[in-house]
C-alpha positions in Angstrom: 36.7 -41.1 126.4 33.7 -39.6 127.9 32.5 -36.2 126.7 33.9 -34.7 129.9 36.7 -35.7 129.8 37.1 -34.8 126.6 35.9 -31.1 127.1 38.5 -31.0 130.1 41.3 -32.0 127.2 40.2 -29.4 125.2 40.4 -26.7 127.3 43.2 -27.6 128.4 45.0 -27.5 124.7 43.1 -24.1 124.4 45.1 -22.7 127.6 48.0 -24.1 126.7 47.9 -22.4 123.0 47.2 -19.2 124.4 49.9 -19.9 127.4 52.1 -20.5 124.4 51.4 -17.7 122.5 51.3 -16.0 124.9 55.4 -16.1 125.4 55.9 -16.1 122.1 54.2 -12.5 122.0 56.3 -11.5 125.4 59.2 -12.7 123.8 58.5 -10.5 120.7 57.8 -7.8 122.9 60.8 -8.4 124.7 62.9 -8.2 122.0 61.1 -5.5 120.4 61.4 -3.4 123.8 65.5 -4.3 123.3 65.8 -3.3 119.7 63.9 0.0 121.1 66.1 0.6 123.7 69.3 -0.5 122.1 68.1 2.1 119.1 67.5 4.9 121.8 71.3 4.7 123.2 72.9 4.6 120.0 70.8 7.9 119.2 71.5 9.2 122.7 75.1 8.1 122.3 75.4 9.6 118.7 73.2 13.0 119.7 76.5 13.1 122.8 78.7 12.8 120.1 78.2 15.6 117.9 77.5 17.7 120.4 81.3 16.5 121.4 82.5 17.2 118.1 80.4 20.6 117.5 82.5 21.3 121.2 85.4 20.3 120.0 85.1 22.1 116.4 83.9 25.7 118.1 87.0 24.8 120.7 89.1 24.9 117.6 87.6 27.5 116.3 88.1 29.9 119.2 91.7 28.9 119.2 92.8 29.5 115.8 90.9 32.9 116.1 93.0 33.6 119.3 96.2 32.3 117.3 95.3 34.8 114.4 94.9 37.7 116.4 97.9 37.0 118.8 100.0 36.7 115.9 98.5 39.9 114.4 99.3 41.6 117.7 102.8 40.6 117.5 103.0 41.8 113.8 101.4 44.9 115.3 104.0 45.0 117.6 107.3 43.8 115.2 106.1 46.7 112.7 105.7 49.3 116.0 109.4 48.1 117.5 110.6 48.6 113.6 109.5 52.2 112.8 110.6 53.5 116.3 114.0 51.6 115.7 114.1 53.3 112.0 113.1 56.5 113.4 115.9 55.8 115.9 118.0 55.2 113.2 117.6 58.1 111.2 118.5 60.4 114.4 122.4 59.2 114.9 123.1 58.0 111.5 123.0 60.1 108.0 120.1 58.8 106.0 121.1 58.4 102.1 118.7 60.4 100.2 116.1 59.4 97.6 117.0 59.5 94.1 115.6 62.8 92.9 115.9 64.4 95.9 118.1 67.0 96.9 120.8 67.3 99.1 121.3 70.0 101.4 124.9 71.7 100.6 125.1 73.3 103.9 124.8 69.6 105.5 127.6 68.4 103.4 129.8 71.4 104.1 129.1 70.5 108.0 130.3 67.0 108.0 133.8 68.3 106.2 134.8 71.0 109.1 137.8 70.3 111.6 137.8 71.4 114.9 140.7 71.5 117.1 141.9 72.2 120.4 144.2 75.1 120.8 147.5 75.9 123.6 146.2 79.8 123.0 144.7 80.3 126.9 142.0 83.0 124.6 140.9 80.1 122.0 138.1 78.3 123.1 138.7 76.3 119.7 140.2 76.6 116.1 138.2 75.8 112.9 139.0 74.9 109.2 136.3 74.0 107.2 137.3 72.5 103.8 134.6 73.8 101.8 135.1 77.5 102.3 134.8 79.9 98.9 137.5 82.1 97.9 135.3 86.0 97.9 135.6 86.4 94.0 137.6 89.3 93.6 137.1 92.4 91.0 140.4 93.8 91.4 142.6 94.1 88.0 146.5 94.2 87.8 149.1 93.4 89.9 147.3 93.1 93.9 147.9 95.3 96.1 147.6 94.3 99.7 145.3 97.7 101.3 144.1 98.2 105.2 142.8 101.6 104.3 138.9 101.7 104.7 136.8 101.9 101.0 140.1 100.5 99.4 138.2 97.4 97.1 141.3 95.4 98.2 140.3 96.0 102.2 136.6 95.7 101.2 137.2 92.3 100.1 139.0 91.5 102.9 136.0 92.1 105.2 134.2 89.8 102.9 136.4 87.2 103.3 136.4 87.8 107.2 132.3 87.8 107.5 132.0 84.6 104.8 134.4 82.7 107.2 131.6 82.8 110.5 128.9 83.9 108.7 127.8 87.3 110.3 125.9 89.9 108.2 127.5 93.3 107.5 125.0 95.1 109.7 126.0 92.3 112.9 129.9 92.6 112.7 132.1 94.3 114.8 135.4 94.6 113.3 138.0 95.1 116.3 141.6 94.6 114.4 142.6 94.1 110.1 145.8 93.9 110.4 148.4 92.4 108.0 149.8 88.8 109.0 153.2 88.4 107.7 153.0 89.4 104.5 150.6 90.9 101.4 148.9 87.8 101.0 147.9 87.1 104.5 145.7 89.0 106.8 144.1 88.2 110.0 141.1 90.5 112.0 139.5 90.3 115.5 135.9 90.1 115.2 132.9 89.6 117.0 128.8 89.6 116.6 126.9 93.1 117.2 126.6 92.1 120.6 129.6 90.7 121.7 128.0 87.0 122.4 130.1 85.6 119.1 134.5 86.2 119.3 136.6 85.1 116.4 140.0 85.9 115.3 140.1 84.8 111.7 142.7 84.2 109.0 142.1 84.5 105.6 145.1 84.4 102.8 145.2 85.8 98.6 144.6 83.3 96.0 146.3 85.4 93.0 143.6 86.2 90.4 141.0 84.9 92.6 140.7 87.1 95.8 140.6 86.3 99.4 139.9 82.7 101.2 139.3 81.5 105.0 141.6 79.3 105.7 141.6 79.4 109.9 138.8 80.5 112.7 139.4 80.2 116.4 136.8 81.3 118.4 137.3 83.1 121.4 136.3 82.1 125.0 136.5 86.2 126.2 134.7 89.2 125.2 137.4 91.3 123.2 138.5 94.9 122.7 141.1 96.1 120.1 143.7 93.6 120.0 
């Protein structure tokens, strides 16, 4: 082989070497570029997905916390509708009290009374209330059924007459004391100092223990001597 020929061959190889490697460094750049890239879109794709789940977590979030306070709200609301109906409660029914606390004699009194309708055109209504007191008397001996007026038996009797509706001495208008039948019964025509209150009242003689109410109509009329 000539030496021209032979140069030729060898720069030929030479090309071809450097053709080759060349490729091979594309290809390692190729594939370099792809491990790159695929790297990048699993990062992008992760970054996408915890933003997703940070999303999805404060989403969560925000809904338990609107959960919470709705139910609080409706607590709110259970405990309002509760008191008012307890309050509610304690206006038309009688509320037991505490122990230790006391009760209110009056009240009881109250819930014991009977009040009737009456034929008497005059009677507005009739009243008998249980709980009425005999007036204690401080009369001695055999009792002696009086109308006259500082007589202790006809002082009791207006006692008896003002305990019954519950008018001071200084508010009473005593119109009739008159007896009812017998010693131990007496009845009286009375009315408030002015005149708004009418009762004609019965009271009766508990031996050794004095006078007692036993009956009240009120009146529906102003009233004179009767």
């Amino acid at each position: 082989m000539s030496k021209g020929q032979e140069s030729l061959t060898r720069s030929e190889n030479k090309r071809y070497d450097q053709r080759k490697q060349k490729n091979k460094m594309d290809k390692i750049l190729n594939i370099l570029i792809a491990v790159v890239s695929i790297l990048i879109i699993l990062n992008v794709v992760a970054i996408f997905n915890d933003d997703d789940h940070e999303k999805e977590q404060a989403d969560e979030t925000v809904e338990k916390q609107n959960l919470n306070n709705n139910v609080e709200k409706e607590d709110t609301k259970s405990a309002d509708a509760t008191d008012k109906n307890v309050v509610s409660a304690e206006g038309i029914e009688r509320v037991e009290p505490e122990s230790g606390e006391q009760t209110n004699p009056d009240q009881d009194s109250d819930s014991n009374i009977i009040v009737q309708a009456s034929n008497d055109p005059m009677v507005e209504e009739v009243i008998i209330n249980p709980e009425w007191k005999v007036n204690p008397t401080k009369q001695q001996g055999e009792h002696v059924s009086a109308y006259e007026k500082g007589h202790p038996d006809y002082e009791e009797k207006l006692q008896a007459f003002r305990q019954a509706v519950q008018l001071d001495e200084s508010n009473t208008i005593f119109w009739s004391v008159k007896n009812n039948g017998g010693p131990n019964s007496s009845v009286a025509v009375v009315s408030s100092g002015d005149k708004t209150e009418n009762y004609r009242i019965y009271i009766e003689w508990l031996e050794n223990e004095g006078w007692k109410p036993v009956k009240v109509e009120k009146l529906n009329q102003s009233v004179g001597t009767r």
